[in-house]
N, C-alpha and C positions, 0 to 999 in steps of 0.2 A: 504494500500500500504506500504510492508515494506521501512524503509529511513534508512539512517546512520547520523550518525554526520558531521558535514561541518570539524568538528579537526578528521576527522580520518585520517591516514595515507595517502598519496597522491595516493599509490598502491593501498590502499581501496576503496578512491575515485573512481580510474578512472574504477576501475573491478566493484562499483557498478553501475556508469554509463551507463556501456556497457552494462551490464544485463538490464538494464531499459532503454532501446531507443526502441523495442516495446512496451511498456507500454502506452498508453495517460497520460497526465501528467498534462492534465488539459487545461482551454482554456483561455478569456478574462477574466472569473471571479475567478484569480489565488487567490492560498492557500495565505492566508491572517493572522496577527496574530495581539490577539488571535483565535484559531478555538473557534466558539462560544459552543463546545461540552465541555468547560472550563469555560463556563459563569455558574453563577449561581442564583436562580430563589430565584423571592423576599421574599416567605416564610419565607428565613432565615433571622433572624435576623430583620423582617419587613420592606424589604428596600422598597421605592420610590424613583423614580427619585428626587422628590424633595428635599431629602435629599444626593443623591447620587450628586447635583450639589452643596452642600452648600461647599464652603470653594477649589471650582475648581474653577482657575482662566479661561476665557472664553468669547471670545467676543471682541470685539474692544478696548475695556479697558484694555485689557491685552497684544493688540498686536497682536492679532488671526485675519483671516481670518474666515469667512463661507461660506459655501455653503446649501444648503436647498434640500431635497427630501420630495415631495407632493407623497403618495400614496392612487392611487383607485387601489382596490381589483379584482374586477368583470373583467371575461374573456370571451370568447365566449366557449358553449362546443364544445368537436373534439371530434372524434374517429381517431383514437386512442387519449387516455384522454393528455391533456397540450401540443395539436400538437405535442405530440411525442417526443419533444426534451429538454422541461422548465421545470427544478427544482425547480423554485421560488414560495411562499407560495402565494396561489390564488384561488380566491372562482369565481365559473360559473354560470353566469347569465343566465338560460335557459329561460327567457323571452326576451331578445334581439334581436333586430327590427333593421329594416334596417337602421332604421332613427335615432338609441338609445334607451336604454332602458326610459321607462317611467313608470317603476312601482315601488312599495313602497320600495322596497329595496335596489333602488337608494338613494333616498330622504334620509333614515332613516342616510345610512352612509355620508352621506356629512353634513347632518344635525350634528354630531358627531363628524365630524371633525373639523365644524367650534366651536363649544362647546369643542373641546380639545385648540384649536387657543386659548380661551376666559381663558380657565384655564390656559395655558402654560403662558402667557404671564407674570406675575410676577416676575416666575421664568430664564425665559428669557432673561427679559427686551426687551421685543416686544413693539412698533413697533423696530424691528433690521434691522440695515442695513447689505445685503450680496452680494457675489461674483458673486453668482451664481445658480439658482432653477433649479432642473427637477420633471418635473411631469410623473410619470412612475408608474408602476404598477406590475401585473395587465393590462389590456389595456383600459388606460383613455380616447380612443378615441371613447372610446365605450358613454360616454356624447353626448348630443345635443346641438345643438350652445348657447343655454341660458343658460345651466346648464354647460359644460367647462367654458363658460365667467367667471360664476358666481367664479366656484372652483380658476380659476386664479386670479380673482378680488378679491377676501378674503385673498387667500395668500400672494398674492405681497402686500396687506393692510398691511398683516403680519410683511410681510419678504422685504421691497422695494429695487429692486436691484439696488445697486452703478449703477451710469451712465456708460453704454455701458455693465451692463452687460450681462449675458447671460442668457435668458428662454425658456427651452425645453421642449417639449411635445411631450408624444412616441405615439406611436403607428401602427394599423395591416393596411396597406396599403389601404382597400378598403374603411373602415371609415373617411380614407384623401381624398376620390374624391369629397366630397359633401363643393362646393365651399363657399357656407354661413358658415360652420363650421370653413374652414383656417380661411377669413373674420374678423369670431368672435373671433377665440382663437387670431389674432395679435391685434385686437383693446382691446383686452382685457391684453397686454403687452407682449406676447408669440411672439420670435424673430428667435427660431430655433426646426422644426421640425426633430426626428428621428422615422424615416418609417425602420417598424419592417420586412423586407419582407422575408428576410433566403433565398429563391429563386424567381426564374425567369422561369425555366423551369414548363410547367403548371402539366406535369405530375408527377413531383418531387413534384411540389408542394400539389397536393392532395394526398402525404403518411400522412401531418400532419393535415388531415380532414379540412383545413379552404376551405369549399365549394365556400366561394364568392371571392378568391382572383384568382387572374390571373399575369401572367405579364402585363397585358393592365391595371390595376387596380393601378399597380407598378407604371407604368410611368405616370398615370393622377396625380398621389399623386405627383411626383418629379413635374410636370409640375405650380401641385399650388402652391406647397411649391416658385420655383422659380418666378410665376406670380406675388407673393405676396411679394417677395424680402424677403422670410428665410431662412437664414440660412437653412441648412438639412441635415440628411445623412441616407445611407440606410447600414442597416443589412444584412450581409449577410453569410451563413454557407457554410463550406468545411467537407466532410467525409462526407455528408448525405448517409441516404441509396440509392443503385441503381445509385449514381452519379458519374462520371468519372471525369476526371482530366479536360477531355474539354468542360465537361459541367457549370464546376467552373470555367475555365477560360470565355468561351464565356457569364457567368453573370456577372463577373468581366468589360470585356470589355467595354456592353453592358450600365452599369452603367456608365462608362467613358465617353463614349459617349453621357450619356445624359446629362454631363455635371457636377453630383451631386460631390459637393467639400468635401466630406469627407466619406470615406466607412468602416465600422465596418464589417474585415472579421475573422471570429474566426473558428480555428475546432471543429466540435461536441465535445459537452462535454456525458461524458457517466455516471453520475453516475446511481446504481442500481435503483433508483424510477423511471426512464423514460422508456416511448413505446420502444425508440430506443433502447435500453438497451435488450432486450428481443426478441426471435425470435415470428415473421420471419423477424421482421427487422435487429436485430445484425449482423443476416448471410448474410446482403446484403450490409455491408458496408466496406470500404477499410481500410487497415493493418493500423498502424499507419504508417512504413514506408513508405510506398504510401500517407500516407497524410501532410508525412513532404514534400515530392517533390512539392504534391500541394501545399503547405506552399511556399515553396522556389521560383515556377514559377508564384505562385498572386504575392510574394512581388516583383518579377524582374520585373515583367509584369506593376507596379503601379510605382514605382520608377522611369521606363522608361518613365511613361506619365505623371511625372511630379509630381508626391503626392513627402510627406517627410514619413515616419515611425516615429511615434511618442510612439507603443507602439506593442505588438507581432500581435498586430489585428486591430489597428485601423491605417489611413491613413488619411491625410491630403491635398489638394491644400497648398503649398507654401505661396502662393497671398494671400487666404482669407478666409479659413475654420480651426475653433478649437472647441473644445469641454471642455469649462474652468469647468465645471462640473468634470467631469471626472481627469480631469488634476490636479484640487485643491485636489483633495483628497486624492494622494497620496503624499501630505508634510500633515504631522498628525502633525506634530512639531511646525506649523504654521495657518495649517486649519483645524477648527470644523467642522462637523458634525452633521446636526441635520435631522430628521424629521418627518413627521407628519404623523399619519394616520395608518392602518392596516400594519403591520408588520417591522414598518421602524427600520431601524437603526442610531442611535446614534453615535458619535465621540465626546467626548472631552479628547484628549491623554493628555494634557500639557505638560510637558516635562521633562528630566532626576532628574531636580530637584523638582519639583512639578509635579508628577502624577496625571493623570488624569484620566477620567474615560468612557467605553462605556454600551453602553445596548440596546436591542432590544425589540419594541415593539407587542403587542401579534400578534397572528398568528390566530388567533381564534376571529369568528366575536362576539358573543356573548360575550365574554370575553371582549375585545372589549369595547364591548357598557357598560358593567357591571361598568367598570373602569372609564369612561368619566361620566355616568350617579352620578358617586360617586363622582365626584369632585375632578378625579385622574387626573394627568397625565398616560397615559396607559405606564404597564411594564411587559414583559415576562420575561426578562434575564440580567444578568449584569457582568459586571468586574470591578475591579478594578486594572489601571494599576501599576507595577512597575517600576523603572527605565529602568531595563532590559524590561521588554515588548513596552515600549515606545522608545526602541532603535531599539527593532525589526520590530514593524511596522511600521517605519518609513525606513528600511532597503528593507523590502520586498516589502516595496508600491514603492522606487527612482526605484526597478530594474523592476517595470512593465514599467517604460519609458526608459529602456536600458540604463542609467545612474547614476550612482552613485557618487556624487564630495565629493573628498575626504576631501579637510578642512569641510567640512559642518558638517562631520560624526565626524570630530574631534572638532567643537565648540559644535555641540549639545551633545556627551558624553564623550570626554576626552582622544578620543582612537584614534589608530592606523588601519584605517580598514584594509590596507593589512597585517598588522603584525597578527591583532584578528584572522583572517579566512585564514591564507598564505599559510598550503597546498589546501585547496578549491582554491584558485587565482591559486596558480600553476597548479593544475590539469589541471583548465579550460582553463588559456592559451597555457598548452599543447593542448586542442581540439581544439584551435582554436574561443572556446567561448567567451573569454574574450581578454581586452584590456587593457591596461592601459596607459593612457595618458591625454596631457592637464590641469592634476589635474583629473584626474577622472576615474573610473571603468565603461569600455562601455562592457556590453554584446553583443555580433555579432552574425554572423549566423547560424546554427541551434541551439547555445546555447537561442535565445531567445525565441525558439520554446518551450524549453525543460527547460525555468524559472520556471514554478509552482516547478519545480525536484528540482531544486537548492536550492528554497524558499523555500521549505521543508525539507532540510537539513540545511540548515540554524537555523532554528528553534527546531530540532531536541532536543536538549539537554533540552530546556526550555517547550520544550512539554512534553518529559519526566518528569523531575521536575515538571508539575504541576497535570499531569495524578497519580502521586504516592502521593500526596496532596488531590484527588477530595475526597467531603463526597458523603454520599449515597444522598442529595437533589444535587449534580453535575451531580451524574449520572442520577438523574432524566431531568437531562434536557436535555438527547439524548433521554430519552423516549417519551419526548415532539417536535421529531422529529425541533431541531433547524436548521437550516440550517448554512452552513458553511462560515464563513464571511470573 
């Protein structure tokens, strides 16, 4: 997607804008920095994690924040492959039983993970105390009630979260009906359920091959999650294929009604690896400017019955639903990052004066198990940040919450942010995107639709700068298909 710079001329600005309002621009999992096509793979130079954390400051000892991501891998297969819509690195259990898998290839990766728990912990300093766990994947609800227990009971062993905080568990709606599993995963400390369900209509629903889900599937999942008193929220997509505006409203509603206190609604993401992405699906889905309107009439429609907007896609109840997961991780200035298992990613930014560092873990199961069995911590890919990159993802993560407060941006790097970027602010509050007040930079209406666009202008300059830097082991690691973080 070509960008321009956020310093270019305000004329520039606004003429590249306009040209890019048909474009998708991205959805909940916005451009992020650094792009991991920047990260660099441990060959060089023989990095480990364990060397990559010596001498980062991290942890409660330093005044840091964490949060924890548990990942299981294993999916169900679709046709079309990754239900059509997921980008995220994921291996298919084609032995998976109604009731969870039970064969070896369960076992082998949990077994692996609690053996990376065993090795991590030095380096760590486990047991740690955190913010906040999710367990996601992958679809970990694909477990049976004694092996979920088990995966939560080792981790929170691990990772025990401060009082009242928060532990979530994803997963595909119909895996959430089988009552002994809720049961198991809260007594085993899990506090808040998110039910993966993208839709409600049943015929929409079988574009993304999941045969056993329904909307009646949807709502027995919402009904335990609330019998059991958790926390929950349901997923849900806009721009599918074949879907109308009132078909995303009337799931919208629907959801309302049954009362669930927090709803994750995002427009299709479309990059090139997905079903959706390719005919005969691409040709059946709506323009982008038809799915800003949908954008515009969920969020009026949610606002009206009482949510707050917390970020371009997620909503809230007022009263009594958050998602401190999600929410912690975008201050990188204060919250690490960590976690376990197939493919996870890593955060320790530190900060303008002490950089810190991230990295990701393999994507590849055999690799994987190579690295654990070696008495590694597993490691795909790495950065190491600089000041400037630690100002940027901490820039680009405040505007996924549509706020940016301006002394913060000036105690953590020294600067001026309207002065830094001030024709970019001007452009935007010529559209109407932007705000300024209170002490703070509010992103507004279709500007928040249209943040990945901005966030990538933003970044623009320093993408360049490190693209004209990359060696030939950088570029290996688009060849290793990393995903964009």
């Amino acid at each position: 997607m070509k960008t321009i710079s956020a310093r270019s001329e305000i004329g520039e600005i606004t003429a590249f804008i306009a040209a890019m309002l048909d474009v998708n621009p991205g959805n909940l999992v916005q451009f992020n920095h650094p792009s991991s096509h920047h990260f660099m793979l441990p060959d060089q130079g023989g990095a480990t994690v364990e060397a990559l954390l010596e001498g980062v400051a991290q942890g409660p000892s330093a005044g840091r924040r964490s949060v924890v991501y548990a990942a299981f891998p294993f999916c169900i297969p679709t046709e079309p492959k990754d239900c059509g819509f997921c980008p995220f690195p994921k291996v298919d259990l084609g032995d998976a039983e109604a009731g969870g898998p039970r064969g070896p290839a369960v076992k082998r990766y949990l077994d692996h993970l609690y053996r990376e728990l065993e090795i991590s912990a030095p380096h760590l300093g486990l047991p740690l105390g955190v913010d906040s766990v999710y367990f996601g994947g992958g679809t970990p609800n694909l477990l049976n009630p004694a092996e979920a227990a088990e995966l939560v009971g080792r981790v929170l062993a691990a990772f025990p979260p401060a009082p009242g905080a928060e532990v979530t568990f994803e997963g595909i709606p119909y895996l959430f009906t089988q009552e002994e599993k809720i049961a198991a995963l809260k007594s085993a400390g899990v506090n808040r359920l998110s039910i993966g369900a993208q839709q409600l209509k049943d015929h929409l629903i079988k574009l993304s091959g999941r045969s056993t889900q329904t909307r009646q599937t949807v709502r027995v999942a919402v009904q335990l999650a609330q019998k059991y008193g958790l926390d929950h929220s349901v997923d849900l997509i806009f721009g599918w294929p074949q879907q109308t505006q009132d078909d995303a409203l009337d799931d919208v509603r629907t959801v309302i009604d049954w009362g669930v206190p927090h709803l994750t609604v995002y427009p299709l993401n479309q990059p090139k690896s997905i079903a959706f992405s390719s005919p005969p699906y691409v040709d059946q889905i709506a323009p982008v400017s038809e799915r800003v309107r949908t954008y515009r009439a969920i969020r009026d429609l949610l606002l009206g019955a009482g949510y707050e907007q917390i970020s371009m896609s997620d909503f809230q109840r007022r009263d009594r639903s958050h998602f401190d997961y999600e929410n912690f991780t975008h201050d990188p200035l204060h919250v690490d990052m960590r976690a376990v298992g197939y493919s996870g990613f890593s955060r320790c930014a530190g900060t303008a004066g002490q950089p810190g560092v991230t990295w990701i873990g393999p994507n590849d199961l055999n690799d994987y198990y190579a690295q654990v069995d070696a008495g590694r911590m597993p490691l795909r890919a790495f950065f190491h940040f600089t000041a400037h990159d630690v100002e940027l993802s901490w820039l680009l993560n405040q505007m996924q919450v549509m706020k940016v407060p301006l002394a913060a941006y000036r105690e953590g790097f020294g600067k001026d942010l309207l002065a830094e970027y001030g024709n970019l602010w001007s452009a935007l509050v010529q559209l109407g995107w932007v705000e300024i007040k209170g002490g703070a930079l509010h992103i507004l209406g279709d500007g928040v639709f249209y943040t990945a666009l901005v966030q990538r202008m933003l970044a623009f300059d320093r993408d360049q700068e490190l693209r004209k830097h990359r060696t030939l082991i950088s570029y290996r690691s688009k060849e290793r298909h990393l995903p964009t973080v």
